[in-house]
C-alpha positions in Angstrom: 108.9 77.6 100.0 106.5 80.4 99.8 107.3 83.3 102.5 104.5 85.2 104.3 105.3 87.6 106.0 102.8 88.5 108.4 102.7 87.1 112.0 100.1 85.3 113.8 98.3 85.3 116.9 97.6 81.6 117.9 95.4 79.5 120.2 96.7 77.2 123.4 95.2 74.5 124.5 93.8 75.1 128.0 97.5 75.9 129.3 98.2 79.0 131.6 101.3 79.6 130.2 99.5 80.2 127.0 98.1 83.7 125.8 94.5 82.0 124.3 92.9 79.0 125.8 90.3 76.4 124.3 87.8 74.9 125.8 85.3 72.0 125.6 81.7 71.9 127.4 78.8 69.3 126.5 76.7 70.8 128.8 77.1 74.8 128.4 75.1 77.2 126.6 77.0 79.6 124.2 74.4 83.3 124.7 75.7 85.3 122.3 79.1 83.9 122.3 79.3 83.7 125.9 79.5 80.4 127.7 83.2 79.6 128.4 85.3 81.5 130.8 88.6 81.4 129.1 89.9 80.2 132.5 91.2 76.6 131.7 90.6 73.4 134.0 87.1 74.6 135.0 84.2 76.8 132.7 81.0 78.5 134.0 78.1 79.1 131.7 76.7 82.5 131.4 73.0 82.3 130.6 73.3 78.2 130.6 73.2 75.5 133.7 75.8 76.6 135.2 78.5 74.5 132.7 81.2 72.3 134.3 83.9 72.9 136.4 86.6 71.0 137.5 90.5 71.1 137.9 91.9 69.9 134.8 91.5 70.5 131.2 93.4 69.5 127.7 96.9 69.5 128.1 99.0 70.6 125.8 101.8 68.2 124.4 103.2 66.5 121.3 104.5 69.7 119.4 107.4 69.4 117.1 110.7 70.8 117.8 109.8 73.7 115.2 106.8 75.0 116.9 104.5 73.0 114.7 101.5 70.2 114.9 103.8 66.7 115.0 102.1 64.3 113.3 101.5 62.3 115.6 98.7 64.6 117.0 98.7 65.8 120.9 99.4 64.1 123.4 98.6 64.3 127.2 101.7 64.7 128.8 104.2 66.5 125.6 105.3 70.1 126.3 105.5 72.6 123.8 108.7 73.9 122.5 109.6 77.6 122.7 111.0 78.2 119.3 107.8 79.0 117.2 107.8 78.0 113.6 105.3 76.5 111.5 102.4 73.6 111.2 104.1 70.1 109.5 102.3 68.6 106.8 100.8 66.0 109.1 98.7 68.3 111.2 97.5 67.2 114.7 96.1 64.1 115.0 93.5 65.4 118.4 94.1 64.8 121.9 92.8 62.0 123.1 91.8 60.7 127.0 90.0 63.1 129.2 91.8 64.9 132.3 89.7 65.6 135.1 87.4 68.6 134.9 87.2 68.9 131.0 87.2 67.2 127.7 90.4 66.7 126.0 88.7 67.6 122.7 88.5 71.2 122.4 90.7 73.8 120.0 93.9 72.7 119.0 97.0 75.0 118.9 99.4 76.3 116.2 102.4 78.4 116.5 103.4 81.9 114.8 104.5 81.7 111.7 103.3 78.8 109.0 101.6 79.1 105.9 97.9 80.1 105.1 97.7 77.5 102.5 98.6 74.5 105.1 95.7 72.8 106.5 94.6 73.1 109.8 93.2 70.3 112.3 88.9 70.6 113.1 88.6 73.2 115.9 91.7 74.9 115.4 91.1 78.9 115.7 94.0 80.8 114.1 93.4 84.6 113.5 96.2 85.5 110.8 95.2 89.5 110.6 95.4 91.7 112.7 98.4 90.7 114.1 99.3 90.8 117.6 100.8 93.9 119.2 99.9 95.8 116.2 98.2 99.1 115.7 95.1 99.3 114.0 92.8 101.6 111.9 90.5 103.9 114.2 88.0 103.6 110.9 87.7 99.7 110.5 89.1 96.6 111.0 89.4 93.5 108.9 89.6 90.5 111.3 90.4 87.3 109.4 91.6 84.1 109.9 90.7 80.2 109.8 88.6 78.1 112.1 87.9 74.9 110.2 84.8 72.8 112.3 83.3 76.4 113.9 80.0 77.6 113.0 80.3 80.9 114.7 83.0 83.4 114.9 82.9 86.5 117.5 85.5 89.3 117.8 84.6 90.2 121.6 86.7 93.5 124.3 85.7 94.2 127.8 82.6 95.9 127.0 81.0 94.3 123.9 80.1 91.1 124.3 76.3 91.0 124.1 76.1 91.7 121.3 79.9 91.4 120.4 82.2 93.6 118.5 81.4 91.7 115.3 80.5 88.1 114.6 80.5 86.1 111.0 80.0 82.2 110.2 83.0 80.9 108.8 83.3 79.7 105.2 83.1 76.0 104.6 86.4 75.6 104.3 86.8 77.5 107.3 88.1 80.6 106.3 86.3 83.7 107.6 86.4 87.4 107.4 85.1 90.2 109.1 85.0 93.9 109.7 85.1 95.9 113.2 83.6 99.5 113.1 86.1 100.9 115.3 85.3 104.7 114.4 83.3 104.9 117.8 85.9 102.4 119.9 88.6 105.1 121.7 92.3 105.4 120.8 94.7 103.7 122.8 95.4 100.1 124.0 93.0 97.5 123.7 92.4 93.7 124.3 90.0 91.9 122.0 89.2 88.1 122.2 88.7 86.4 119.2 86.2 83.0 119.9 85.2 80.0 117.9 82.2 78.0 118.8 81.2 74.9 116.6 77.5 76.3 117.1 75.7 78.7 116.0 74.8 82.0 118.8 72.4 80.4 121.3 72.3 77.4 120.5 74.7 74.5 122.6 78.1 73.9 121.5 80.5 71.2 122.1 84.2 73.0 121.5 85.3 76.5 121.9 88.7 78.1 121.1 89.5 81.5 121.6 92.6 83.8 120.5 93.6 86.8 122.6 95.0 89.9 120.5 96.9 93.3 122.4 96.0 96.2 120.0 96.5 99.8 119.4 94.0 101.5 118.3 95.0 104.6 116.6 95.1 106.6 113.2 97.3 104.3 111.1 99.2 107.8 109.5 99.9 107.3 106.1 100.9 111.1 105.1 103.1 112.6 108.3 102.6 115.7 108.8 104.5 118.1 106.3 103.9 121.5 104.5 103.1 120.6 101.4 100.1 118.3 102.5 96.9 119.7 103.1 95.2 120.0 106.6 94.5 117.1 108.6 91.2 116.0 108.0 90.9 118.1 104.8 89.2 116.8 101.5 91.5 114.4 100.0 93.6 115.1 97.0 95.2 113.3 94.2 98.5 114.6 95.2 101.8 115.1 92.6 103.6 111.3 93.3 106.6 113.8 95.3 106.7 111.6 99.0 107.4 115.4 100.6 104.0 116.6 99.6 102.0 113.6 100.2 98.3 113.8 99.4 95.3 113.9 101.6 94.0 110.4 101.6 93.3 107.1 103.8 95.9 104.6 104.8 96.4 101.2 103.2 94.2 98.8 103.9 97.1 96.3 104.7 99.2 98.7 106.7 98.3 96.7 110.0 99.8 93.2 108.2 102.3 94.7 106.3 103.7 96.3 109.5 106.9 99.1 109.8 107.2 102.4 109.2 104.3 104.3 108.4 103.4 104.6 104.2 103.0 108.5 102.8 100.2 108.7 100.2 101.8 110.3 96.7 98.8 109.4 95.1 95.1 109.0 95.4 92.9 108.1 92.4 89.6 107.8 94.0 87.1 107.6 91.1 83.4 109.2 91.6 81.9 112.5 91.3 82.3 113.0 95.0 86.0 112.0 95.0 89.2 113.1 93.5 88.6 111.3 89.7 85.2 113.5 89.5 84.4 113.7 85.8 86.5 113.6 82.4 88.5 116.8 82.8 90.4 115.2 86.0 90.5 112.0 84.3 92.4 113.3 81.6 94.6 115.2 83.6 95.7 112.2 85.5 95.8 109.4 83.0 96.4 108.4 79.0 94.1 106.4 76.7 97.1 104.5 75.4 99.6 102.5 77.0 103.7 103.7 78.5 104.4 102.7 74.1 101.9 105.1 72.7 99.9 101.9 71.5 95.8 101.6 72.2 95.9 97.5 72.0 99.0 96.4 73.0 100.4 96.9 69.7 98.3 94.6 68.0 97.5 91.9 70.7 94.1 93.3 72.3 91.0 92.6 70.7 89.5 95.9 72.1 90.9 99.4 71.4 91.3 101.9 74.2 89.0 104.6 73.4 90.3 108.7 73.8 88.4 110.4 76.0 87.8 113.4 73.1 89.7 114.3 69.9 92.4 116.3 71.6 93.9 112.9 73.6 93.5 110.5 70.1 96.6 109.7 68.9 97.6 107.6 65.9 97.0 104.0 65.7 98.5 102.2 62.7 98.0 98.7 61.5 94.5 98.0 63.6 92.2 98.6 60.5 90.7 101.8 61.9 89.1 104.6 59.6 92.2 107.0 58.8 94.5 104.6 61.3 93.2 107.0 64.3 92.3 106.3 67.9 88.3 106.3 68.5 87.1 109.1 70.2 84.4 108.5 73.3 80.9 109.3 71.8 78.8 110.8 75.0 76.1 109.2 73.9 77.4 105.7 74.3 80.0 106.3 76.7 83.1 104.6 77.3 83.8 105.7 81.1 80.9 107.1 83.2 81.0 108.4 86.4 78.9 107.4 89.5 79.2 108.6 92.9 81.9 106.5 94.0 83.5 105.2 91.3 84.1 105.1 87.4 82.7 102.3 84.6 84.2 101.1 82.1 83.1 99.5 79.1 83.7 97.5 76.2 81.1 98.3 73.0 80.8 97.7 69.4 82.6 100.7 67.1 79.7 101.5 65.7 75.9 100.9 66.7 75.0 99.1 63.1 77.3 96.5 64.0 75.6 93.0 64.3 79.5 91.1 66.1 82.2 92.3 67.6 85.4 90.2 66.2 88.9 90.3 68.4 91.0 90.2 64.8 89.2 93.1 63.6 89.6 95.0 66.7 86.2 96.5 66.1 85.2 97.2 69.6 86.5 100.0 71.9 87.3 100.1 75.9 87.9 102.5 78.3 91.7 101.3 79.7 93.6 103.9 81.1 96.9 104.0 82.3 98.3 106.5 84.5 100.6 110.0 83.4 102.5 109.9 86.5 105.3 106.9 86.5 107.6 105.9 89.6 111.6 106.2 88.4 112.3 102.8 89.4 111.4 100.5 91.5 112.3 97.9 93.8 116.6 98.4 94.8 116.9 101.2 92.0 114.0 103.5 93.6 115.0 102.6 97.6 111.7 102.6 98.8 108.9 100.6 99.6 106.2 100.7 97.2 102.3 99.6 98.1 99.8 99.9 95.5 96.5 99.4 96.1 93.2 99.2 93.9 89.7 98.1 94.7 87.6 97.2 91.1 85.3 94.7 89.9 83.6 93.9 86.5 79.7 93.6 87.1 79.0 92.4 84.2 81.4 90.2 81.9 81.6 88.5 78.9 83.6 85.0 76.7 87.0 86.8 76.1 86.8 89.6 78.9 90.2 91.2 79.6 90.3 92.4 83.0 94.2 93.4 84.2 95.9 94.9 86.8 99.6 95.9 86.4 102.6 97.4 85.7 105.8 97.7 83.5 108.5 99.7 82.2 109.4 101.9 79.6 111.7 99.3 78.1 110.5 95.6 77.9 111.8 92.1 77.2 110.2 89.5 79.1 110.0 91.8 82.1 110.6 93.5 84.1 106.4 93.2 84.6 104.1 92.3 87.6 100.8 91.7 86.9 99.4 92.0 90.3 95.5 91.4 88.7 95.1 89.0 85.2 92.2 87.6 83.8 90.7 86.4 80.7 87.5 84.6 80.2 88.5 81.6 78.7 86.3 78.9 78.4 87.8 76.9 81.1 87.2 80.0 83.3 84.2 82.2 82.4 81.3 81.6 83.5 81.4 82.3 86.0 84.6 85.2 85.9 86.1 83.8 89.4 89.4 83.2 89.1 92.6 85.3 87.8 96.6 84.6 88.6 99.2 86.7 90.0 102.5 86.7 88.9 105.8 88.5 87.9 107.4 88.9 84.2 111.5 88.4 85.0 111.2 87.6 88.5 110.5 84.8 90.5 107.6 83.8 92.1 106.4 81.6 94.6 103.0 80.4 93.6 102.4 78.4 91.0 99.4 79.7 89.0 99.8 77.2 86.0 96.4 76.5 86.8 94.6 79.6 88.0 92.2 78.1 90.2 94.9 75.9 91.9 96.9 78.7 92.8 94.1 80.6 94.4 93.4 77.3 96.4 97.3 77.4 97.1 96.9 80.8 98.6 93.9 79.9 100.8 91.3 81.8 98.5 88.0 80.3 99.7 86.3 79.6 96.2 83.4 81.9 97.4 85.7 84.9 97.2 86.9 85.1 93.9 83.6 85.9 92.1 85.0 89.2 90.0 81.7 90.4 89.6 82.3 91.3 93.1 84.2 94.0 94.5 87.8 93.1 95.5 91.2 95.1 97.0 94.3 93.8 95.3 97.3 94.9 96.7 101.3 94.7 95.3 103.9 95.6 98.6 107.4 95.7 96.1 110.0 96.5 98.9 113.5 97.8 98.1 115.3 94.5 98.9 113.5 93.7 95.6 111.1 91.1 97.3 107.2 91.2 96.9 104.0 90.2 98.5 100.4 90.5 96.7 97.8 90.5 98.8 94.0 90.1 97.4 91.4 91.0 100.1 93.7 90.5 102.8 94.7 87.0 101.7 98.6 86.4 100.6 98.1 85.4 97.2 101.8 85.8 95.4 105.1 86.3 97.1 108.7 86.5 95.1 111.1 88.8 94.2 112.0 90.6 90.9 114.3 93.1 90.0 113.5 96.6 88.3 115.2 96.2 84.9 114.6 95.6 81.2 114.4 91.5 81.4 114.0 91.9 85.4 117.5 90.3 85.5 120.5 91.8 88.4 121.9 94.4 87.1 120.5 95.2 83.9 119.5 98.2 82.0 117.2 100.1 85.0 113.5 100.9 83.6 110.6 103.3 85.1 107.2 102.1 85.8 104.0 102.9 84.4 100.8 102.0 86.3 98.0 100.7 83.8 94.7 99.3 83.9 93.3 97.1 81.4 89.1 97.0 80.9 89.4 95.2 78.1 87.9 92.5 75.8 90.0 89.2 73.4 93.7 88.6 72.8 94.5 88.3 68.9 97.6 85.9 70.1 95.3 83.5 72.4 93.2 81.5 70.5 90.6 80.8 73.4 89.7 84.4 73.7 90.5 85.2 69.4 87.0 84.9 69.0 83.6 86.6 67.6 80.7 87.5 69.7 76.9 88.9 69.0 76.8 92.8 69.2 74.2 91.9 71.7 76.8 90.4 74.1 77.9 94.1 75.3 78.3 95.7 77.2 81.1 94.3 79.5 81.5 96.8 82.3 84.2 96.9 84.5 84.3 99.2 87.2 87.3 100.9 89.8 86.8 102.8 93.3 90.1 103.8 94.1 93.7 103.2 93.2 96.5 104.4 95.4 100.1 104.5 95.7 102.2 104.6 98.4 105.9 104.8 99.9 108.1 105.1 102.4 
């Protein structure tokens, strides 16, 4: 049974003993969002006739003894149990009748708790982040939920309404996400209103839900106070990886679902000539051209080789059939890595400009990997802290037999203990387009099945619109120090399990450090689908990273 752990706020169904209400008008005009006076039993249009009013409403009824949807639907007269819980397979089968004063077909309910990958009945509103009661970012927001038969979403407080706080059209699948600027809102307790209309703005509408959320707004503080950090609201820093000097830097994005104690920033690789990863010189301070073996392809298995940033980081490389079995060296006039503002490319070239193909077995094209100098001791149990490590990245530009990863292992390895928290290939079965990857452990367990990537993204709840990698994307690995997991990709739960922090990731085995490493790369000489040969002409790939950070507490 997969496990999510974050909470959710949920939508009643015209009941006053409910925190959010629905509603349903056929004769009400939604104004920008406006139109139904979360007041159940009786609705006045703002901007519209006047809408219709009565005494009565849908009544809530049929739920489960677990919280959930029963399957036989809702009926007119049921009650809802206290004891919260989850949506049953079966999903709600509608109200039906009409009570006086209102339609009995407006939003349905759902309970805390559940699973983002169950389905949902038409007109449901559930808002799954940010969860109620919480504090939240005085930057941004990230509202996001479901709202499968709305056309319009609005996030709504007591003062912005027209226009609202934000507003997005959900996916059609019903999945929808959206950001509140919340850098000019003040600190301090809030109520926002989270609506669903099956219209879009202005136009007549026919149901209505809405979801009621009691925030704090408030810096989210990742790095207390301390005096080894820099001053608040200094420039950030890359900081050391010691959790008593943390560096200057943002919170996670996820710190509102995740929930607890507050995260300390130990380090901030923010790529771009304006952050702390400006140019080469920083680059190499921070990170290797080689993986946590002293290999530039795996040992043999990468098609690509990682390329040294100059001759003073090449090391030897053996048994890949390059000149004097050395490591390439960057050449600045076809650069491996290049710096932007805000980030750092990557790419994958030929060796040599005379080539006319690139082959995988020959390993004749280089890549600008990296993998990080600073390692955690342990993890999981062994370290006994909570870990969060965040990167946002994207590859612009792909190619057959990209090799895009996202992960980390030990300095001792046998089937695990590994988590790839980003992996993908472009197999023919996947690329084009590159828009789909899987998550999972090496030696753990996991909860997901990602047999078939695109099913497992479906599994998690991944509208298929969100997974073009071309795109930019935050994937996000919470290991706590009960040895569970949660991966989170753009907000969205998309892995939960447990493994523990050993060579074989078995209970009580031989305890192992972890290395941080970021694969840009291109074939697999051990996977025949991407053990192929491409035109010279076919490069560059170009993958490119914002930010990575790492966090504990």
């Amino acid at each position: 049974m997969r496990q999510i752990r974050f909470s959710r706020a949920v939508l009643a169904v015209c009941s006053a003993a409910w925190l959010v209400t629905a509603c349903s008008k056929k004769d009400a005009t939604a104004v920008d969002g406006s139109g139904c006076d979360p007041t159940c039993g009786g609705s006045s249009a703002t901007g519209g006739s006047g809408g219709t009013t009565g005494s009565g409403g849908s009544s809530a009824g049929g739920f489960s003894a677990t919280g959930g949807f029963a399957n036989g639907g809702l009926s007119g007269t049921g009650g809802v149990n206290a004891s919260g819980g989850g949506i049953s397979t079966g999903g709600a089968g509608g109200a039906s009748g009409q009570n006086t004063g209102g339609a009995s077909t407006g939003g349905t309910a759902s309970s805390t708790g559940g699973d983002a990958s169950t389905s949902i009945p038409t007109y449901t509103l559930v808002v799954d982040a940010p969860s109620d009661q919480s504090t939240v970012s005085n930057v941004s927001v990230v509202v996001r939920g479901r709202a499968p038969g709305f056309l319009n979403v609005e996030v709504w407080d007591a003062t912005h309404q027209m226009p609202p706080l934000a507003r997005v059209a959900p996916a059609s699948d019903g999945t929808f996400s959206v950001t509140v600027d919340t850098s000019a809102l003040a600190d301090g307790a809030t109520t926002w209103t989270v609506w669903g209309w099956d219209s879009p703005p202005n136009q007549a509408f026919n149901h209505t839900a809405s979801v009621t959320l009691h925030l704090t707004i408030g810096a989210v503080v990742s790095n207390p106070p301390d005096a080894g950090s820099p001053p608040t609201g200094g420039t950030e820093t890359i900081g050391t990886g010691d959790i008593t000097k943390p560096a200057q830097g943002p919170a996670p994005t996820e710190a509102s679902t995740v929930g607890g104690a507050a995260f300390t920033l130990v380090k901030n690789w923010d790529f771009g000539t304006s952050d702390t990863i400006t140019e080469s010189a920083t680059l190499i301070s921070e990170f290797n051209f080689h993986d946590q073996f002293g290999t530039i392809a795996n040992g043999t298995n990468y098609g690509a080789v990682t390329v040294a940033a100059n001759s003073a980081t090449a090391i030897s490389a053996p048994n890949l059939g390059l000149p004097n079995d050395m490591q390439p060296v960057e050449d600045p006039a076809h650069p491996t890595r290049e710096f932007t503002a805000d980030s750092m490319k990557a790419y994958v070239r030929p060796l040599s400009t005379s080539q006319t193909t690139c082959t995988v077995s020959k390993h004749d094209a280089g890549n600008g990997s990296i993998t990080a100098k600073w390692t955690l001791a342990n993890g999981g149990t062994l370290l006994d802290k909570d870990l969060l490590w965040e990167t946002r990245a994207r590859m612009p530009v792909a190619a057959a037999a990209y090799w895009f990863a996202i992960w980390t292992a030990g300095n001792q390895w046998n089937k695990g203990a590994e988590m790839d928290v980003l992996e993908s290939f472009g197999t023919p079965n996947i690329y084009p387009p590159p828009a789909a990857f899987h998550v999972d452990s090496v030696g753990g367990s996991d909860n997901i099945d990602y047999s078939s990537w695109p099913t497992g993204l479906t599994t998690a709840g991944v509208p298929t619109s969100d997974r073009d990698l071309t795109g930019y994307h935050t994937w996000t690995w919470l290991y706590k120090k009960d040895d569970s997991y949660v991966v989170y990709f753009d907000g969205y739960v998309v892995q939960t399990g447990s493994i523990h922090w050993t060579l074989g990731g078995g209970q009580g085995g031989t305890a192992i450090d972890m290395s941080f490493l970021f694969d840009f790369g291109w074939g697999h000489t051990q996977i025949s689908d991407v053990n192929i040969s491409l035109p010279a002409s076919s490069f560059p790939i170009t993958y490119e990273i914002d930010y990575s950070r790492v966090y504990l507490r």
